[in-house]
VEXLO-912057 format. One line per 8 residues: number of its first residue (from 0); their letters; for each residue x, y, z of C-alpha. Coordinates in nm, 4 decimals. Example, Ala and Ser with C-alpha at 12.3 -4.5 7.8 and 13.67 -1.06 7.14 Angstrom:
BEGIN
0 = AS = 1.2300,-0.4500,0.7800 ~ 1.3670,-0.1060,0.7140 .
REM end
This chain:
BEGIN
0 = XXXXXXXX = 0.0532,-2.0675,-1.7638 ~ -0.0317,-2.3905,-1.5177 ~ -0.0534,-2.2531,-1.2071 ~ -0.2706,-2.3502,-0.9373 ~ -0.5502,-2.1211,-0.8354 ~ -0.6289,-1.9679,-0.6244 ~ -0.2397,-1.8664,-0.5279 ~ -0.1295,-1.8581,-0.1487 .
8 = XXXXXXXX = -0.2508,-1.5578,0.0719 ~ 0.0336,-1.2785,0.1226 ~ -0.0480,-1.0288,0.4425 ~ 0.0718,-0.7267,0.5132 ~ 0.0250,-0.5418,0.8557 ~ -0.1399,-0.2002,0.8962 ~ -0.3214,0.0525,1.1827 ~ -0.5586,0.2420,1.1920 .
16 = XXXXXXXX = -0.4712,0.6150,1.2380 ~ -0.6737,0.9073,1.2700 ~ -0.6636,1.0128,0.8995 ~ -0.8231,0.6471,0.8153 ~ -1.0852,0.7184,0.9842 ~ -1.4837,0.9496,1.0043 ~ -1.6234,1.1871,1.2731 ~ -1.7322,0.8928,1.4570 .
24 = XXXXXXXX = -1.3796,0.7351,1.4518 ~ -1.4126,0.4480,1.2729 ~ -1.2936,0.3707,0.9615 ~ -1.3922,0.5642,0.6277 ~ -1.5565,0.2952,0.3887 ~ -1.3442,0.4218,0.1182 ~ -1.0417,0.3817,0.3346 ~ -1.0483,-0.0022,0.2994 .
32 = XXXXXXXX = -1.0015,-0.0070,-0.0788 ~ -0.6460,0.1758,0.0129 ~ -0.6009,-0.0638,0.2369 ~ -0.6101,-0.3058,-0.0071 ~ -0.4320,-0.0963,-0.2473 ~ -0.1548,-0.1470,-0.0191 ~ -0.1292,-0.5016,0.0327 ~ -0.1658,-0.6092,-0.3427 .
40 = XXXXXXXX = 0.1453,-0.3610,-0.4115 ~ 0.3174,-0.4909,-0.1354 ~ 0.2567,-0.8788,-0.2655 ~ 0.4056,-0.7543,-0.5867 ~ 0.6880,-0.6236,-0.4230 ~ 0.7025,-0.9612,-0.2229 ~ 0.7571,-1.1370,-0.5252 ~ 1.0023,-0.9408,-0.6526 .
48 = XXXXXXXX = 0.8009,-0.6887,-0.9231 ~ 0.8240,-0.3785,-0.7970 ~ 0.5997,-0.2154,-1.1048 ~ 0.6430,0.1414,-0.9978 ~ 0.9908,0.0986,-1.0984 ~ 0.9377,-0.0236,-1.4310 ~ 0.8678,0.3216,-1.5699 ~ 0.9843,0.2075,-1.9543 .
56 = XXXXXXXX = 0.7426,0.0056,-2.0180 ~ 0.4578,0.0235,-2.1665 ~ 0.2195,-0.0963,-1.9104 ~ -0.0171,-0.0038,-1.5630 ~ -0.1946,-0.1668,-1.3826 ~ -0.6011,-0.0554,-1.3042 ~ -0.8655,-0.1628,-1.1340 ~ -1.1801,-0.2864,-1.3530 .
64 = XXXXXXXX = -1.3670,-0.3785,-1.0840 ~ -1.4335,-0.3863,-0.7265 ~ -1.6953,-0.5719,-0.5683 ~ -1.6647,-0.5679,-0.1637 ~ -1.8351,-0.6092,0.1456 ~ -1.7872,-0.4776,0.4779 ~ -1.9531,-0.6566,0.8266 ~ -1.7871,-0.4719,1.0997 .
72 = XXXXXXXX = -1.5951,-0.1580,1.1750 ~ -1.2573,-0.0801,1.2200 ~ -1.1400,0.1790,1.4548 ~ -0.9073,0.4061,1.5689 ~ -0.5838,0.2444,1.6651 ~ -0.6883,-0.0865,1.5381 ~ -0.4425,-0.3563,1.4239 ~ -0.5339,-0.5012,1.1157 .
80 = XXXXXXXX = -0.4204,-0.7390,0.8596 ~ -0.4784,-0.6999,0.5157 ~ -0.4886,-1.0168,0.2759 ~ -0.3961,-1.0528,-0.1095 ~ -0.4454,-1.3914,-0.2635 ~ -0.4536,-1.3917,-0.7025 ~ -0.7843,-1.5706,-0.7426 ~ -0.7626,-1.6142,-1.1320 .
88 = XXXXXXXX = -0.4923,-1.5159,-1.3650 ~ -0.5708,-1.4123,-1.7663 ~ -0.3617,-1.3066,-2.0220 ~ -0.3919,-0.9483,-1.9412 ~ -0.5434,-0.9199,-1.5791 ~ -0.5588,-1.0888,-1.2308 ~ -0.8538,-1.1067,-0.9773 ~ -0.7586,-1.0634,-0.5967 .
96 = XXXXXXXX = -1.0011,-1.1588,-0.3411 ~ -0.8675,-0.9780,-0.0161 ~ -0.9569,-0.9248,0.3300 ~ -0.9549,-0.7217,0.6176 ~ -0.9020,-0.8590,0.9632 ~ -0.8435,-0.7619,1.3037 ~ -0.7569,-1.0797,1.4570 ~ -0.9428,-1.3162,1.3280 .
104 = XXXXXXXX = -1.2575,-1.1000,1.2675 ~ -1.3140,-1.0453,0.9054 ~ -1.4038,-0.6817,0.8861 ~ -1.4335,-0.5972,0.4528 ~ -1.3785,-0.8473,0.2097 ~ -1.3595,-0.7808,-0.1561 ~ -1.2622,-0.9414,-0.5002 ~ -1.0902,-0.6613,-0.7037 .
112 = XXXXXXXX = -1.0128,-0.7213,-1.0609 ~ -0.7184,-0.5466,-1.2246 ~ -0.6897,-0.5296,-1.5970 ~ -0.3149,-0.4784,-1.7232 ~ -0.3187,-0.1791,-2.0205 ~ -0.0971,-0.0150,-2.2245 ~ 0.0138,0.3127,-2.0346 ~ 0.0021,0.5059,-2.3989 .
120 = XXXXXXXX = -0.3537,0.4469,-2.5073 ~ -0.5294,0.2155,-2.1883 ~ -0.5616,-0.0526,-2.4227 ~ -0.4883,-0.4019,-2.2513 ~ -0.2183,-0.5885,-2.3103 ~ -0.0191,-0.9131,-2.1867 ~ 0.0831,-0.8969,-1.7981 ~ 0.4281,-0.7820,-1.8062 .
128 = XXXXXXXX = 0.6551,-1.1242,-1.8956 ~ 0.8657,-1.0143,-1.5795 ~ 0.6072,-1.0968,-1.3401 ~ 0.4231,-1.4170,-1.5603 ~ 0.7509,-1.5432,-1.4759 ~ 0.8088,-1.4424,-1.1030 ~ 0.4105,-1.6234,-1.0337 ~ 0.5445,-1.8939,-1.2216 .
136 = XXXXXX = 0.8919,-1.9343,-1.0343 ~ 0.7551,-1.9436,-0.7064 ~ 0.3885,-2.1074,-0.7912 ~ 0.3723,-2.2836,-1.0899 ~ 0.4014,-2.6606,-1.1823 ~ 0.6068,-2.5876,-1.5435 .
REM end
């Protein structure tokens, strides 16, 4: 697939509400990986693969790995934007790196790698052909 990388950043709005957050009313550190969660589903759903729908086939998307860092808090009532930008793309998995701003403070940053398995047995397979195709319409050089 020739496609440049890394892809253009997608963003997706979000606040902070008082079930995001600790005691202390800031932001619970496991809170940011939904966060995330959110914005790579919604950059999906931007391009036009909305994979909860695709229900027949064989495939789901997890996350191998997460690797991310947080520098300040976020608090209650907080406007944040949430980045998603495909770092690399393999045969069978994508790497995000993604942030976490309010304004133009970076709050979290992380690079989350997704494998794409077979829903059946968790076995990888191919990224669905659907969505090879929807990255390629809209960023590749074919």
């Amino acid at each position: 697939m020739a496609m440049t990388m890394p892809l253009p950043e997608y963003t997706f709005p979000a606040r902070v509400y008082i079930e995001d957050t600790d005691g202390g009313g800031i932001v619970y550190y496991v809170n940011y990986l939904k966060f995330m969660e959110r914005a790579r589903t919604e950059f999906l759903r931007h391009l036009g693969f909305e994979h909860y729908l695709n229900a027949e086939e064989d495939f789901m998307f997890v996350v191998r790995g997460a690797n991310v860092r947080y520098f300040q808090p976020a608090r209650m009532d907080d406007a944040l934007t949430i980045s998603a930008q495909i770092q690399s793309l393999g045969r069978a998995s994508l790497v995000f790196k993604q942030e976490v701003r309010r304004g133009d403070t970076v709050l979290c940053s992380g690079d989350i790698d997704i494998a794409c398995v077979k829903r059946s047995d968790f076995k990888p397979r191919a990224l669905p052909e659907q969505l090879v195709n929807l990255l390629k319409t809209r960023y590749g050089k074919s």
